[in-house]
TIMARRO-104548 format. One line per 8 residues: for each residue x, y, z of N, C-alpha, C. Coordinates in Angstrom, 3 decimals, decimal comma. Layout:
BEGIN
X/Y/Z/X/Y/Z/X/Y/Z; ...;
//
This chain:
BEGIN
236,257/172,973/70,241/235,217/172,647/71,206/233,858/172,979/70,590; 233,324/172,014/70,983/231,516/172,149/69,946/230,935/172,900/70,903; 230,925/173,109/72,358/230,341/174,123/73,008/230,915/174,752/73,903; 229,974/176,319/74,359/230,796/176,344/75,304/230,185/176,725/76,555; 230,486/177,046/77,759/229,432/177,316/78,709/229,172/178,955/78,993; 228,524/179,039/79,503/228,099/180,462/79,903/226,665/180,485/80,655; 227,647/181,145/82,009/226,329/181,348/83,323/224,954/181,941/82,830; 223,932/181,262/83,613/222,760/182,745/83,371/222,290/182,216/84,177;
221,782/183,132/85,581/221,053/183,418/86,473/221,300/182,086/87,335; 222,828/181,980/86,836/223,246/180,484/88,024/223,556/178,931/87,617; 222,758/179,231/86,259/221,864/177,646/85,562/223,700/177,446/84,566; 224,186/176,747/84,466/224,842/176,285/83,187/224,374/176,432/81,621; 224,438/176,879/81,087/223,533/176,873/79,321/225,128/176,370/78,507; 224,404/175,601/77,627/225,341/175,551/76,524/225,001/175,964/74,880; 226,265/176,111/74,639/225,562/177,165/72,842/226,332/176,774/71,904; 225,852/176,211/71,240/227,007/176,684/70,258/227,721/177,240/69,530;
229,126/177,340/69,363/230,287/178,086/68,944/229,488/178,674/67,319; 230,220/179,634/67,424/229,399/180,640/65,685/229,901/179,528/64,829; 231,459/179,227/64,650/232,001/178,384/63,572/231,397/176,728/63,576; 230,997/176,665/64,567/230,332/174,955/65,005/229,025/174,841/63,593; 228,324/176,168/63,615/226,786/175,975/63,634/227,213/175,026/61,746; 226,654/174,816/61,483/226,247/174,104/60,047/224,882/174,086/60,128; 224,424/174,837/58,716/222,663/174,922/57,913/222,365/173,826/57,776; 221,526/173,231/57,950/220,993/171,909/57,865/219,392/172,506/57,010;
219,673/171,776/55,441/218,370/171,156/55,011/217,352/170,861/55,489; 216,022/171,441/55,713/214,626/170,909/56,410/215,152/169,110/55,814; 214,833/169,056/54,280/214,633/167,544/53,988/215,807/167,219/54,667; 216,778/167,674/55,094/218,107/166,429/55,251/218,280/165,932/57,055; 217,642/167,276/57,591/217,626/166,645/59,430/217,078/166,183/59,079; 215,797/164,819/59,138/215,558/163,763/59,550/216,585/162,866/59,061; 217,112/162,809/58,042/217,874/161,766/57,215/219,349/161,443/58,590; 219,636/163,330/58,792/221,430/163,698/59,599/220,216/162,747/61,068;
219,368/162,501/62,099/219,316/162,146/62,977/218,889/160,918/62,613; 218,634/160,128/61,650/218,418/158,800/61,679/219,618/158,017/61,492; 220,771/158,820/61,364/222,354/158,408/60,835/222,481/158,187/62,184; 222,526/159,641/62,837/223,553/159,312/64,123/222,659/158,625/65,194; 221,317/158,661/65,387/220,614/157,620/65,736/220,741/156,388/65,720; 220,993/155,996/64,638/221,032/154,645/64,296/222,230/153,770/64,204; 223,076/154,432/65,357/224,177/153,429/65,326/224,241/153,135/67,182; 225,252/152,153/67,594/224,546/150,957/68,711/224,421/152,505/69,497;
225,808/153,180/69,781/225,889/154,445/70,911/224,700/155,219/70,671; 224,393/155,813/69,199/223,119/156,732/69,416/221,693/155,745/69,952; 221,855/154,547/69,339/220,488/153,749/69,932/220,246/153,904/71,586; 221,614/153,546/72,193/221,890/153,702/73,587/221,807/154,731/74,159; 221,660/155,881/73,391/221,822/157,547/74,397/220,307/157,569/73,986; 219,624/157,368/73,095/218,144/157,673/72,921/217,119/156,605/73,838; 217,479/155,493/73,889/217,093/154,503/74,778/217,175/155,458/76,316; 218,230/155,868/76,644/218,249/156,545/77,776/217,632/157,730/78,255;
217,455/158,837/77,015/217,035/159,723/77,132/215,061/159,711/77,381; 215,266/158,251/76,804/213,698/158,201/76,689/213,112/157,679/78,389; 214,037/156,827/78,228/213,711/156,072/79,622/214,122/157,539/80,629; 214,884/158,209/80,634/214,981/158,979/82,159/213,595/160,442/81,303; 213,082/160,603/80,458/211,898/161,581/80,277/210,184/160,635/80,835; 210,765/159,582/80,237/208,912/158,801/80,019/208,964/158,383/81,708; 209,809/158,092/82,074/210,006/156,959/83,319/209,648/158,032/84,795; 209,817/159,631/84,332/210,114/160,276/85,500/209,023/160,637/85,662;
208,450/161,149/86,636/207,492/161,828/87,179/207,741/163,013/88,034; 207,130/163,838/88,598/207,180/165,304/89,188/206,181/165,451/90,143; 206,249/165,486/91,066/205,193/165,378/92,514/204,762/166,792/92,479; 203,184/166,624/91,841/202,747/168,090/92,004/203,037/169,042/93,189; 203,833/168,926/94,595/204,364/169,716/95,269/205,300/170,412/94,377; 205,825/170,011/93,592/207,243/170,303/92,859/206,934/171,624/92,005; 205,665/172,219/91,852/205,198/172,979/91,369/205,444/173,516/89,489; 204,465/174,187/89,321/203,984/174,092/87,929/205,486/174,371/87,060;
206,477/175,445/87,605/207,669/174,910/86,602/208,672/174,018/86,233; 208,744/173,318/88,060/209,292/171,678/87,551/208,307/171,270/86,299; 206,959/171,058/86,509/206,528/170,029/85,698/206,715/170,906/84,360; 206,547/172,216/84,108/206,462/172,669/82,473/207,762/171,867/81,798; 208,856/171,911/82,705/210,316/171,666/82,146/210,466/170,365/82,081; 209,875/169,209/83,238/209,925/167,935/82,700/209,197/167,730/81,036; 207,828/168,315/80,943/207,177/168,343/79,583/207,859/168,904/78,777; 208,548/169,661/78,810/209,731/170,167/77,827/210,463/168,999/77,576;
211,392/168,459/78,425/212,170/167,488/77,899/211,505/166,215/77,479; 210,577/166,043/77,559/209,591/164,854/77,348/209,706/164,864/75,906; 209,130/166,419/75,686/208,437/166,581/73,985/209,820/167,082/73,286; 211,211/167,244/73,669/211,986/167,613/72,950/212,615/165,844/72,390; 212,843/164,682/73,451/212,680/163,694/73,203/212,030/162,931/71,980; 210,617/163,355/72,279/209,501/162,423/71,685/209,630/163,207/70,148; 210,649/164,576/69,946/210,641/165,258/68,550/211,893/164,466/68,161; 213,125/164,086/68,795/213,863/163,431/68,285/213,382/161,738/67,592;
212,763/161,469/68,410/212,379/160,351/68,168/211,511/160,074/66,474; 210,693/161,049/66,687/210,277/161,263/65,467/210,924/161,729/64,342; 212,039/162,719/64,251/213,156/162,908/63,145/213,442/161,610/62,771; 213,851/160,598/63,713/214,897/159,388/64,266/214,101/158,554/62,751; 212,621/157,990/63,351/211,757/157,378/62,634/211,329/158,037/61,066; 211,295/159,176/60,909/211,066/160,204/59,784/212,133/159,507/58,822; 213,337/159,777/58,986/214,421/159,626/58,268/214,844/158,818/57,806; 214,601/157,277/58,884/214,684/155,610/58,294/213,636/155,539/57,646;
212,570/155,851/57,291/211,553/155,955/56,626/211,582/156,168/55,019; 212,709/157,222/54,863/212,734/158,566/53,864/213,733/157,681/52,818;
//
């Protein structure tokens, strides 16, 4: 199993397993996310991920830590995206 779960303060977190982890090369992540990016399923989960970050919005009632955490996933997105592009590039 590549992860596993474990409670905190209610929320689900996932981690990964000690034996899972693999060192990844600064130069070689962009290259490892333009691989798995770039096939139809990763095109399709990034297509999605983008569309449910860019597409959503947060009704300032929702208060300042909804929105920090939507901007979190926004910019964790918009960093994949850029590995994604980095790597077909490289």
């Amino acid at each position: 199993m590549l992860f596993k779960r474990s409670p905190s303060l209610g929320v689900k977190r996932a981690s990964l397993e000690s034996n899972a982890v693999v060192k990844i090369e600064a130069g070689n992540r962009a290259k490892l996310f333009a691989r798995l990016f770039n096939t139809d399923d990763g095109k399709a989960v990034l297509q999605s991920l983008a569309q449910d970050t860019a597409g959503r919005t947060v009704p300032l009632v929702a208060g300042l830590e909804a929105l920090q955490r939507m901007e979190g996933r926004r910019e964790f997105v918009a960093e994949i995206i850029e590995l994604v592009e980095k790597g077909m590039n490289q």
